[in-house]
N, CA and C atoms as a LAMMPS dump frame, in Angstrom:
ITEM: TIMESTEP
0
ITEM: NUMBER OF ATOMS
558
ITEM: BOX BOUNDS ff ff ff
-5.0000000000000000e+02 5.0000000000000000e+02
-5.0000000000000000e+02 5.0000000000000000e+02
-5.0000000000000000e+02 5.0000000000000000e+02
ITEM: ATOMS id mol type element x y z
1 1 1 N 442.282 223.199 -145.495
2 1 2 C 442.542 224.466 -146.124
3 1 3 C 441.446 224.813 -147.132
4 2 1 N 440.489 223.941 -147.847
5 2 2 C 439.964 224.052 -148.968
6 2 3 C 438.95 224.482 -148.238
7 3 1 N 438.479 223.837 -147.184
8 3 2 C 437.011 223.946 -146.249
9 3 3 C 437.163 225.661 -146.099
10 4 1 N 438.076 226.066 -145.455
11 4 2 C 438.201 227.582 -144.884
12 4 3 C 438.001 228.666 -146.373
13 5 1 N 438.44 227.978 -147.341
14 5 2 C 438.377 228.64 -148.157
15 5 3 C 437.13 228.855 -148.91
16 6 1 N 436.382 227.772 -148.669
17 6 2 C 435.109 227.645 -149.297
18 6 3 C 433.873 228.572 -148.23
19 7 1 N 434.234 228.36 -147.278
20 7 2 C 433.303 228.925 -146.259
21 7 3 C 433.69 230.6 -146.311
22 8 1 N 435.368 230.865 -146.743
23 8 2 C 435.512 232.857 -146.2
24 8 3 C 434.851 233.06 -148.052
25 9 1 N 434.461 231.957 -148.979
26 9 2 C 433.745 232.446 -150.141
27 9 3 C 432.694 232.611 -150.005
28 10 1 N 431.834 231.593 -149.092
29 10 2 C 430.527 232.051 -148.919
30 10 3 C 430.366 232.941 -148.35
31 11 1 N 431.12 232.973 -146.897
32 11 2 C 431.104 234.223 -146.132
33 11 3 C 431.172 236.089 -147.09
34 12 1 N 431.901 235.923 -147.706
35 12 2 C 431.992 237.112 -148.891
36 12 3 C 430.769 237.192 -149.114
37 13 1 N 429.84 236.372 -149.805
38 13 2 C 428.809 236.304 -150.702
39 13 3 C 428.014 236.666 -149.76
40 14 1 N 427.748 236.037 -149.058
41 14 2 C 426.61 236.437 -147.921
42 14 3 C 426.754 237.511 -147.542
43 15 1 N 427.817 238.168 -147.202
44 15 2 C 428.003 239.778 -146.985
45 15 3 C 427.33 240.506 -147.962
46 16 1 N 428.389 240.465 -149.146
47 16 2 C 427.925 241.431 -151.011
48 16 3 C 426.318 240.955 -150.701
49 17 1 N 425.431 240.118 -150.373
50 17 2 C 424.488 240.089 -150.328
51 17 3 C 423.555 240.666 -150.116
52 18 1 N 423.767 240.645 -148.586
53 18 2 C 423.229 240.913 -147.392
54 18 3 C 423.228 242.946 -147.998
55 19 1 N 424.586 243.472 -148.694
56 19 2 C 425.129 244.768 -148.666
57 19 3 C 424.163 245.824 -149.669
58 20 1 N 424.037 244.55 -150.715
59 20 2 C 423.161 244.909 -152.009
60 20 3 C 421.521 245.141 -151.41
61 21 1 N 421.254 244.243 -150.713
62 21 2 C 419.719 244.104 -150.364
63 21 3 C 419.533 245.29 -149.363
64 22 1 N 420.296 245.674 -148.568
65 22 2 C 420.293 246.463 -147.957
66 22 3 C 420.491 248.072 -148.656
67 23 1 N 421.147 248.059 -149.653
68 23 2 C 420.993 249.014 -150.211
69 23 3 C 419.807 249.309 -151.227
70 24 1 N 419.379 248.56 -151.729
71 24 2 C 418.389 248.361 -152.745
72 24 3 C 416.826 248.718 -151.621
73 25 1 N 417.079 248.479 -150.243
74 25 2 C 415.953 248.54 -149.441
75 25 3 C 415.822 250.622 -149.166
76 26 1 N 417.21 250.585 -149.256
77 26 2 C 417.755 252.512 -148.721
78 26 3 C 416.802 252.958 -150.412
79 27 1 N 417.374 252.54 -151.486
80 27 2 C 417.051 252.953 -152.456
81 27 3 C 415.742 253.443 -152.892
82 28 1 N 414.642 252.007 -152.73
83 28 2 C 413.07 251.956 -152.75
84 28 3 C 412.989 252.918 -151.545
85 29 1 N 413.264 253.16 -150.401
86 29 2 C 412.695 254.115 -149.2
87 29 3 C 413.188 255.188 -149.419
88 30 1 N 413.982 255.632 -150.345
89 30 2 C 414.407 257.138 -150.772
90 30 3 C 413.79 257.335 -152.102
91 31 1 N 413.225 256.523 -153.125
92 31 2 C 412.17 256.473 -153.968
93 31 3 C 410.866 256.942 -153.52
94 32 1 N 410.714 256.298 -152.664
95 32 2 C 409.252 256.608 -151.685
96 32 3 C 408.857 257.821 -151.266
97 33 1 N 409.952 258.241 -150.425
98 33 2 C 410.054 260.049 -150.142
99 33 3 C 410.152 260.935 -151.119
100 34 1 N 410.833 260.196 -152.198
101 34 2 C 410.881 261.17 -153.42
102 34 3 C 409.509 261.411 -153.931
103 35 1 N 408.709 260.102 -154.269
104 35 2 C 407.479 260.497 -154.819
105 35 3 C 406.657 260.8 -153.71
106 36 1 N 406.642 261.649 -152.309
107 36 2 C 406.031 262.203 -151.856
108 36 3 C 406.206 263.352 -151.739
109 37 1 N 407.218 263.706 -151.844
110 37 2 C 408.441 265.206 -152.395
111 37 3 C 407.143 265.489 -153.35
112 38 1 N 406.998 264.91 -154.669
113 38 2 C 406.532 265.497 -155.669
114 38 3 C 405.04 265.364 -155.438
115 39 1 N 404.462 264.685 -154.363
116 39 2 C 402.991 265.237 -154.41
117 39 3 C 403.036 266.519 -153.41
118 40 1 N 403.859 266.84 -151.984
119 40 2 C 404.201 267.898 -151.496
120 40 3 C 404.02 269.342 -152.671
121 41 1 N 404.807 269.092 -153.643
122 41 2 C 404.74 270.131 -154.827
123 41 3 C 403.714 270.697 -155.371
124 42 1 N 402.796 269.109 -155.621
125 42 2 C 401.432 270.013 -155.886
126 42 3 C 400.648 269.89 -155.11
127 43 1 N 400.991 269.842 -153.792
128 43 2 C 399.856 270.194 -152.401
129 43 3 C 399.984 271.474 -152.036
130 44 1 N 401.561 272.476 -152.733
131 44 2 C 401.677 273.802 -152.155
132 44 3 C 401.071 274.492 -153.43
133 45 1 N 401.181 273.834 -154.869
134 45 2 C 401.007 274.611 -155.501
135 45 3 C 398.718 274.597 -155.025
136 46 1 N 398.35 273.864 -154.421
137 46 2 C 396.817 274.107 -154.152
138 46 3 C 397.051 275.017 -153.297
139 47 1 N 397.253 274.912 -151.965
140 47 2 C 397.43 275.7 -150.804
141 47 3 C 397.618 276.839 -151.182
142 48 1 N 398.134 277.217 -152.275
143 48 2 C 398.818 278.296 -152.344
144 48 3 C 397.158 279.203 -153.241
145 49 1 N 396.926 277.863 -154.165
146 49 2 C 395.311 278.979 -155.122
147 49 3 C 394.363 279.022 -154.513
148 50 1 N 394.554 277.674 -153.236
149 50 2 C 392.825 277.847 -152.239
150 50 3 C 392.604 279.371 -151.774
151 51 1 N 393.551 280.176 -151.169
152 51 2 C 392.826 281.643 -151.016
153 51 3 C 392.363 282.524 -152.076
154 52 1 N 393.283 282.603 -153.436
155 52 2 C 392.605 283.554 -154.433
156 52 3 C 391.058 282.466 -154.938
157 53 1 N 390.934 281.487 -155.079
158 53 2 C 389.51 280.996 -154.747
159 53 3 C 388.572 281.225 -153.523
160 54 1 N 388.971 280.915 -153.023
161 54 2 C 387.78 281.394 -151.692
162 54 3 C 388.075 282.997 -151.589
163 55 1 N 388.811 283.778 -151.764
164 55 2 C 388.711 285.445 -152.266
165 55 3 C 387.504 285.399 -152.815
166 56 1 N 387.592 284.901 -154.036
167 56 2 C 386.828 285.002 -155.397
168 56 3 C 385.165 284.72 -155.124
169 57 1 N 385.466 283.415 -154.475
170 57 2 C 383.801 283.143 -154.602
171 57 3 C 383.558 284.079 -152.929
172 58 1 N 384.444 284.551 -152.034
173 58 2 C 383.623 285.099 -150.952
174 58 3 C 382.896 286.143 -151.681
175 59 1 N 383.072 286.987 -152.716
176 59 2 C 382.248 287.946 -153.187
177 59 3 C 380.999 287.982 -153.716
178 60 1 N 381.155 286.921 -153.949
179 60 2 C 379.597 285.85 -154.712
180 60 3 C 378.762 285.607 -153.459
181 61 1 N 379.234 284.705 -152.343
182 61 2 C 378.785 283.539 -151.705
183 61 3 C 378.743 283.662 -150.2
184 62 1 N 378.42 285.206 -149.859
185 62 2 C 379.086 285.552 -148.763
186 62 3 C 378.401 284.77 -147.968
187 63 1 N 377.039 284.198 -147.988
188 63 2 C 376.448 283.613 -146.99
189 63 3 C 376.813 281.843 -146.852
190 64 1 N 377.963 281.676 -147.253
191 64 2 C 378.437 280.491 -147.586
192 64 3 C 380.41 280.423 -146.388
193 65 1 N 379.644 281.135 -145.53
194 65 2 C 380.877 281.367 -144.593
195 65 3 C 381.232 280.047 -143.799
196 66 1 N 380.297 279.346 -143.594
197 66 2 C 380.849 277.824 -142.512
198 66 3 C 381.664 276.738 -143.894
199 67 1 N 381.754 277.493 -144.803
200 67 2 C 381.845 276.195 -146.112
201 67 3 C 383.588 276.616 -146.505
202 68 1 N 383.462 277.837 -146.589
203 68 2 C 384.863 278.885 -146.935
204 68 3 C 385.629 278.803 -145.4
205 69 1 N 384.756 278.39 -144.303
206 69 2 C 385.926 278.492 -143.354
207 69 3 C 386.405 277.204 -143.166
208 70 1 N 385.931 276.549 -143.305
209 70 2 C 386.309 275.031 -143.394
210 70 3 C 387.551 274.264 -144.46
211 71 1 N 387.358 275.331 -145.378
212 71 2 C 388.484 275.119 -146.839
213 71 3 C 389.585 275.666 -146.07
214 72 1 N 389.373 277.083 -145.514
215 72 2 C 390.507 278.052 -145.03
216 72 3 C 391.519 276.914 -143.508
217 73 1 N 390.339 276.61 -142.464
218 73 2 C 391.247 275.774 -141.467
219 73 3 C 391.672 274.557 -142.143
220 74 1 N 391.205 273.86 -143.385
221 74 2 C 391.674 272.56 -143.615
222 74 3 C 393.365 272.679 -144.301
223 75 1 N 393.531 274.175 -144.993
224 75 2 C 394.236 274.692 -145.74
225 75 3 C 395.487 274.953 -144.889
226 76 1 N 394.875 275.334 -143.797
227 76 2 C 396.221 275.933 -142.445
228 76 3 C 396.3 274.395 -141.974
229 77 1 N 395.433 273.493 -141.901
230 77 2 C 396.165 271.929 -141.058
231 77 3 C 397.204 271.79 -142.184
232 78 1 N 396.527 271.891 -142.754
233 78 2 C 397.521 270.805 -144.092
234 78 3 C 399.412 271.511 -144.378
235 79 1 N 399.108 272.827 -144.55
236 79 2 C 400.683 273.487 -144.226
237 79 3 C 401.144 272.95 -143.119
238 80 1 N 400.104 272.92 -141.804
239 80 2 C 401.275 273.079 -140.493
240 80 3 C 401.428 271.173 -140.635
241 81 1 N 401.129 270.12 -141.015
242 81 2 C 401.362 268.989 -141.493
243 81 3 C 402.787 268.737 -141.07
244 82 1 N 403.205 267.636 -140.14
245 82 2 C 405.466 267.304 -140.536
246 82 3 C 404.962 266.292 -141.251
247 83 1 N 404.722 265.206 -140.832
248 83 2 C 405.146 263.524 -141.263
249 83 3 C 404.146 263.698 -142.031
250 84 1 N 404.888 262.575 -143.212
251 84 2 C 404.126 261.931 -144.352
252 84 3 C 402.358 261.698 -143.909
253 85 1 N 402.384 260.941 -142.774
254 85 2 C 401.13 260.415 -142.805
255 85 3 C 400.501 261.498 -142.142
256 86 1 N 400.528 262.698 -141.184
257 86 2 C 399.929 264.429 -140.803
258 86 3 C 399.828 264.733 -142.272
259 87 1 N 400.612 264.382 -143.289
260 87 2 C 400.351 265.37 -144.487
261 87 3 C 399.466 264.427 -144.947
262 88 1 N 398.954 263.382 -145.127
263 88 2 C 397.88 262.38 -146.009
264 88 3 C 396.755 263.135 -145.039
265 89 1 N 396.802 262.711 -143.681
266 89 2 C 395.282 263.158 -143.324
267 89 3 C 394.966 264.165 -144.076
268 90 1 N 395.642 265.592 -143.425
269 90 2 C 395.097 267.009 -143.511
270 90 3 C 394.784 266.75 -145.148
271 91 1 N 395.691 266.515 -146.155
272 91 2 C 395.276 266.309 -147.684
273 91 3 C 393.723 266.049 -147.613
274 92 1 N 393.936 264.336 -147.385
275 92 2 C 392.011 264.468 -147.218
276 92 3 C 391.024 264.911 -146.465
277 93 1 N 391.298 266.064 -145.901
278 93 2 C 390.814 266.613 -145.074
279 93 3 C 390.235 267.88 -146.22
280 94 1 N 391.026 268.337 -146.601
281 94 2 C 391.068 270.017 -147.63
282 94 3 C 390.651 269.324 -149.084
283 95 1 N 390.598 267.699 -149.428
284 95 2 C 390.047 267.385 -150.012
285 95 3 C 388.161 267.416 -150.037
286 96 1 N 388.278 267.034 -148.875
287 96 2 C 386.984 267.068 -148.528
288 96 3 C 385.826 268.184 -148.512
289 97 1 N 387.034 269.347 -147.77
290 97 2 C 386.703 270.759 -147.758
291 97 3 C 386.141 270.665 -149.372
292 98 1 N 387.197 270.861 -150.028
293 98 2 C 386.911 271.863 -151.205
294 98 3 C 385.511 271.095 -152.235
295 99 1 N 385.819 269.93 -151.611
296 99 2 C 384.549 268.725 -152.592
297 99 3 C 382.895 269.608 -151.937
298 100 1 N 382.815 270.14 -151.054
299 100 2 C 382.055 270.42 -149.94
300 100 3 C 381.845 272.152 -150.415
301 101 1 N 382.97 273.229 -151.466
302 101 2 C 383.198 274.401 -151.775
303 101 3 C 382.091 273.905 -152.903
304 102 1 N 382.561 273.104 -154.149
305 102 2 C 382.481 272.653 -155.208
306 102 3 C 380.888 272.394 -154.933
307 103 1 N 380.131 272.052 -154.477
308 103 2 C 378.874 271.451 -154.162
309 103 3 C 378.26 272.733 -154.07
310 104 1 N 378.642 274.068 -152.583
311 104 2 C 377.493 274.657 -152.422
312 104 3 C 378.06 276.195 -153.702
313 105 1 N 378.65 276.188 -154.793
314 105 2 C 378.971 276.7 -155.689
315 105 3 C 378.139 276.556 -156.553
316 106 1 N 377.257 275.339 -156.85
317 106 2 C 376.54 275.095 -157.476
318 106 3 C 375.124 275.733 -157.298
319 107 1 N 374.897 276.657 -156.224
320 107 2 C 373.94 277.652 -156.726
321 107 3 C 374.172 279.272 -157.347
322 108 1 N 375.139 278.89 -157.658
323 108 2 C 375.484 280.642 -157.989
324 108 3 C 376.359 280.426 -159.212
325 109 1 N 375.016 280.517 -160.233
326 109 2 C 375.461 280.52 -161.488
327 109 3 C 376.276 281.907 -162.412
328 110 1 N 376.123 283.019 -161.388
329 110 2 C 376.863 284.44 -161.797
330 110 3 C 378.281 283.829 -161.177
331 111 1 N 378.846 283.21 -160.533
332 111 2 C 379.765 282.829 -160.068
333 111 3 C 380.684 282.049 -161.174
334 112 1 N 379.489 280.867 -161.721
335 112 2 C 380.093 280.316 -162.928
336 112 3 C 380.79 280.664 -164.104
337 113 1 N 379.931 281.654 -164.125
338 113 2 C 380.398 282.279 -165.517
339 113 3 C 381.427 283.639 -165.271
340 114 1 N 382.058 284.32 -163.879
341 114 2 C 382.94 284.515 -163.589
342 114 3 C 384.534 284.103 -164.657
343 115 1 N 385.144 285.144 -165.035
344 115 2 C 386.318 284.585 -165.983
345 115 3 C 387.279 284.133 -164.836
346 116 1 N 387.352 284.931 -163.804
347 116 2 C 388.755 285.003 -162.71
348 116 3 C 387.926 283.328 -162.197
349 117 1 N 387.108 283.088 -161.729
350 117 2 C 386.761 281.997 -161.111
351 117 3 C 387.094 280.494 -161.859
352 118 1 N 386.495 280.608 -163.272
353 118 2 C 386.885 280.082 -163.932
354 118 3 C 387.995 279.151 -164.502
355 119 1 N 389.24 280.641 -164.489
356 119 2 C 390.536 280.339 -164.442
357 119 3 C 391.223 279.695 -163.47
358 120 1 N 390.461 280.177 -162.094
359 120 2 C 391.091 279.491 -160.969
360 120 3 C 390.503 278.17 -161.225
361 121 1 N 389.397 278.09 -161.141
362 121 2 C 388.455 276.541 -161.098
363 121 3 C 389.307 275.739 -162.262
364 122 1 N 389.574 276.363 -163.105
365 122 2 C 390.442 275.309 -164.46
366 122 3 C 392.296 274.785 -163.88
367 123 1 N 392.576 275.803 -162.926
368 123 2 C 394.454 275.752 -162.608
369 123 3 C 393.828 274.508 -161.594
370 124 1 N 392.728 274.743 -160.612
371 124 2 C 392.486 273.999 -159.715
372 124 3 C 392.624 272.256 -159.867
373 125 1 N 391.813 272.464 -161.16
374 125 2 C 391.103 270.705 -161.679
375 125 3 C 392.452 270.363 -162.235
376 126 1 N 393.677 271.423 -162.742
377 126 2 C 395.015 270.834 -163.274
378 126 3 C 395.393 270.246 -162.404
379 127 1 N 395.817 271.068 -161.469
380 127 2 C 396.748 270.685 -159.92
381 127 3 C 396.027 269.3 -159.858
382 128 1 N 394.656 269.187 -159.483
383 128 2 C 394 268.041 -158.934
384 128 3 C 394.339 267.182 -159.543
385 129 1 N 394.224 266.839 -160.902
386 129 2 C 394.65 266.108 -162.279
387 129 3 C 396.574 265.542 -161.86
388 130 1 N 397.384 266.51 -161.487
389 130 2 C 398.644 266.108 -161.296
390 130 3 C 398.662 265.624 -159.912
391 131 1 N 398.03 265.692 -158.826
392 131 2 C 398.098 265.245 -157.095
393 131 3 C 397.478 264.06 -157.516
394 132 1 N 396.918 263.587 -158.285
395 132 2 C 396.021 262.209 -158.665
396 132 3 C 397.662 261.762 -159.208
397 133 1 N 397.856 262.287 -160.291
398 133 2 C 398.846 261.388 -160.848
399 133 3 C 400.675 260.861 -160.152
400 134 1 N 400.512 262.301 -159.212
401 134 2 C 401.577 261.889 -157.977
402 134 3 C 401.028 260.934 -157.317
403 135 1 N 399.886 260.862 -156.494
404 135 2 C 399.504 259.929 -155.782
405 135 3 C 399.635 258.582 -155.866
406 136 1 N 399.337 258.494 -157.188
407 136 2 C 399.342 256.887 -158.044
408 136 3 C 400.943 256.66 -157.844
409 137 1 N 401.934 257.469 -158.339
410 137 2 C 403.392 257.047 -158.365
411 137 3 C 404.121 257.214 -156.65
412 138 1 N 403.744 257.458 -155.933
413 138 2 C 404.103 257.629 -154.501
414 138 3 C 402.731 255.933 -154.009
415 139 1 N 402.382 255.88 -154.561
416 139 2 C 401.674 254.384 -153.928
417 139 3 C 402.41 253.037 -154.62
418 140 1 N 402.978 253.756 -155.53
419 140 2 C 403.73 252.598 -156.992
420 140 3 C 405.29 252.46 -156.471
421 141 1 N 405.793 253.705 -155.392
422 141 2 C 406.936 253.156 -154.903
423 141 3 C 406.468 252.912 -153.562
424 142 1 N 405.453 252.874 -153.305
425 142 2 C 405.433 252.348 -151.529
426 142 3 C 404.801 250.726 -151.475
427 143 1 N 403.95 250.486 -152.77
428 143 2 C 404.342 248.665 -153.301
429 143 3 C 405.446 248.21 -153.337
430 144 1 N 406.22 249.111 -153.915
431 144 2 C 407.406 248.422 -153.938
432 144 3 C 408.937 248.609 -153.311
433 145 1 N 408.79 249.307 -152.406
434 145 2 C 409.065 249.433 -151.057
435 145 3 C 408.797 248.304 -150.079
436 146 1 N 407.185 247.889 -149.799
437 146 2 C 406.751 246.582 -149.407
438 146 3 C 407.379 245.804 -149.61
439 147 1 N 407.071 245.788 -150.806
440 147 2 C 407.455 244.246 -151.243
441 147 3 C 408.861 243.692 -150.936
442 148 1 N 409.625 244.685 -150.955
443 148 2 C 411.288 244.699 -150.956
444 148 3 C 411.437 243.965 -149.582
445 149 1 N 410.424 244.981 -148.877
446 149 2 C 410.533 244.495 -146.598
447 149 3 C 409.854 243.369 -146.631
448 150 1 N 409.23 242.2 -147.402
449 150 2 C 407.871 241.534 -147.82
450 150 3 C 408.667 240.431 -147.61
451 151 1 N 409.462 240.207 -148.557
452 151 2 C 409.539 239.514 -150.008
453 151 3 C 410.88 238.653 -149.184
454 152 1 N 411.069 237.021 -149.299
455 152 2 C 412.642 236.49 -149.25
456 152 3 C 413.368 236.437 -149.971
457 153 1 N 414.409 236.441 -150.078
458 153 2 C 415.36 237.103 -148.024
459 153 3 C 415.453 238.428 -148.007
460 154 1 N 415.203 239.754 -148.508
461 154 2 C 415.094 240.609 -148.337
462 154 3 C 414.326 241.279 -147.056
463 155 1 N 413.516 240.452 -146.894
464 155 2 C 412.527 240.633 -145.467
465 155 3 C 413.635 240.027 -144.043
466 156 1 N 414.45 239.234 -144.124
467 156 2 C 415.539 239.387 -143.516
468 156 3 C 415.932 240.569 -143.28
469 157 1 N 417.162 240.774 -143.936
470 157 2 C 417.494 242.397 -143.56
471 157 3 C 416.355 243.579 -143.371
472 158 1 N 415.54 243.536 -144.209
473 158 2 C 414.75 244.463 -143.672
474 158 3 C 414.375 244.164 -142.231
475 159 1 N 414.253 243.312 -141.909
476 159 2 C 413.796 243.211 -140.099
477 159 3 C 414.695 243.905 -139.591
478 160 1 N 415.736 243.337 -139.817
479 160 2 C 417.329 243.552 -139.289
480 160 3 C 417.802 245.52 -138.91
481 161 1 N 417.461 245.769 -139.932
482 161 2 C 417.736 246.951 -140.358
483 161 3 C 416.801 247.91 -139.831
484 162 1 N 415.379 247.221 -139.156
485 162 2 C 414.537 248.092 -139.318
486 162 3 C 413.306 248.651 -140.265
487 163 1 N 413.624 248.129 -141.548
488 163 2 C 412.611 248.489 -142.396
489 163 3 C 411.601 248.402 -142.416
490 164 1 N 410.156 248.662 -142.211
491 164 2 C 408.802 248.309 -142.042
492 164 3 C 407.929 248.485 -143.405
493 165 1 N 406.736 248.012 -143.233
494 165 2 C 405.792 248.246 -144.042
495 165 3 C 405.284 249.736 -144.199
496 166 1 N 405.424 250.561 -145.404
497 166 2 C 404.804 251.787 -145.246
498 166 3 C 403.169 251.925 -145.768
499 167 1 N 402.667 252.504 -145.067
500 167 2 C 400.844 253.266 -146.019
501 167 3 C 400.938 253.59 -146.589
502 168 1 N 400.087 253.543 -147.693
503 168 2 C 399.549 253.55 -148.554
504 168 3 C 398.708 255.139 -148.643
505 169 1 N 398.823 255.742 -149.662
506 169 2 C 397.742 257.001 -150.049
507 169 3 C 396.479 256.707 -150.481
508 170 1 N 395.463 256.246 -149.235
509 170 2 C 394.216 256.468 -149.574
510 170 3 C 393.277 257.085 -150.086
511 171 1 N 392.529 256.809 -150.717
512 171 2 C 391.23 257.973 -150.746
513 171 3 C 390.803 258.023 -150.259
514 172 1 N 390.242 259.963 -149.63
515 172 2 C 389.337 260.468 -148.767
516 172 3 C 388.352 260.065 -148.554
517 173 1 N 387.945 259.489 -149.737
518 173 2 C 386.227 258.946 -149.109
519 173 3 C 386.356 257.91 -148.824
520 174 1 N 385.105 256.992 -147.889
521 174 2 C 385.004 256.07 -147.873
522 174 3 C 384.983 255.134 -148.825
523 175 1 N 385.078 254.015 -148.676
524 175 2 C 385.09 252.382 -149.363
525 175 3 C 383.086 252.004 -150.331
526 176 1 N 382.824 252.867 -149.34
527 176 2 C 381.065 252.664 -149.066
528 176 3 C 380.823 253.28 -150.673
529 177 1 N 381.343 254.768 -150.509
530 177 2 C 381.153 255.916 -151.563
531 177 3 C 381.796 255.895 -152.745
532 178 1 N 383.073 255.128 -152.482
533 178 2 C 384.135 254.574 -154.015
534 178 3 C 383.716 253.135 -154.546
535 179 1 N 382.787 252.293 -154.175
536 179 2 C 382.137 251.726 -154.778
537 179 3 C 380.643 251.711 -155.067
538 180 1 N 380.321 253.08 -154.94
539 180 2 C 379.006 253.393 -155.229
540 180 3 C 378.525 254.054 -156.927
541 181 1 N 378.151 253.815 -157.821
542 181 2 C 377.765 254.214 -158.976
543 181 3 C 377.556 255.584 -158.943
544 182 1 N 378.243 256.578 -159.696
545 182 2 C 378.375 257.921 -159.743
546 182 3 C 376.325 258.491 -160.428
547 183 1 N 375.391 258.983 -159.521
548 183 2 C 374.027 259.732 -160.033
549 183 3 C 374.289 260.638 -161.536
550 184 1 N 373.991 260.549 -162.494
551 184 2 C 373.961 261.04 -163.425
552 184 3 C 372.556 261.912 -163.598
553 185 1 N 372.665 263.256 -163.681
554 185 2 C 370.528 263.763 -163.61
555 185 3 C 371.39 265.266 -164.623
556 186 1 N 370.319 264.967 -165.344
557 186 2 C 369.564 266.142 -166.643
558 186 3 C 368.733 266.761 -165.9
């Protein structure tokens, strides 16, 4: 009698276990989506200023049309984007674009000193400033997300259940170019 009793205790435990880990796994993977929710937020709030920018500088820069159309199609991938990882590409994709706007801008100094351009170029570097700082916290729950599917015995149920390893939010550039020393010239 004592044996049965000792074993439907473990048996309990191993369940509440098994119930907790499994929820704690739902938890971190609805963490995860959440902090991609909030870089989504400020991927519409760009999408949304990339045209009154490229408006702005087409008036300046008209001969700068393969550079502005490239912002404009990277701008339409990135909306029509479903899954998390369609929305990372196209991101560094319109990242790339606009790094590529930002460059040939740099000959049109009547452009610079533009107030409307300006303003946009300043909301722009905000947004950018907050998609950096989403990014970091949508990679800070997808560590630990990992780790949860990683980690024993939690990597148990996570098999069980399905749970996998998720990606990571890379940077657009290469490995080559993010460890390369930033040119400084006067």
């Amino acid at each position: 009698m004592t044996a049965v009793i000792v074993a439907a205790v473990v048996a309990v435990i191993l369940v509440i276990m098994l119930i907790c880990m499994y929820n704690a796994l739902v938890k971190l993977r609805n963490n995860r989506e959440n902090a991609f929710s909030n870089i989504e937020v400020q991927l519409k709030l760009r999408y949304d200023l990339v045209p009154q920018l490229v408006n702005t500088v087409k008036g300046y820069a008209t001969h700068e049309k393969e550079t502005l159309e490239k912002v404009t199609a990277a701008r339409a991938a990135a909306m029509g984007a479903r899954t998390i990882d369609e929305k990372v590409a196209a991101d560094k994709a319109l990242t790339g674009a606009l790094a590529g706007l930002k460059v040939s801008l740099e000959a049109y100094p009547e452009l610079k000193a533009n107030q409307g351009f300006l303003q946009l170029q300043t909301e722009l570097a905000d947004i950018e400033n907050k998609l950096s700082a989403a990014r970091r916290f949508f990679n800070s729950a997808t560590r630990e997300f990992n780790n949860a599917c990683e980690v024993f015995p939690s990597n148990i149920v996570a098999g069980m259940f399905h749970f996998s390893r998720a990606p990571m939010y890379e940077a657009s550039e290469g490995r080559e170019t993010l460890n390369k020393a930033p040119e400084v010239k006067f």
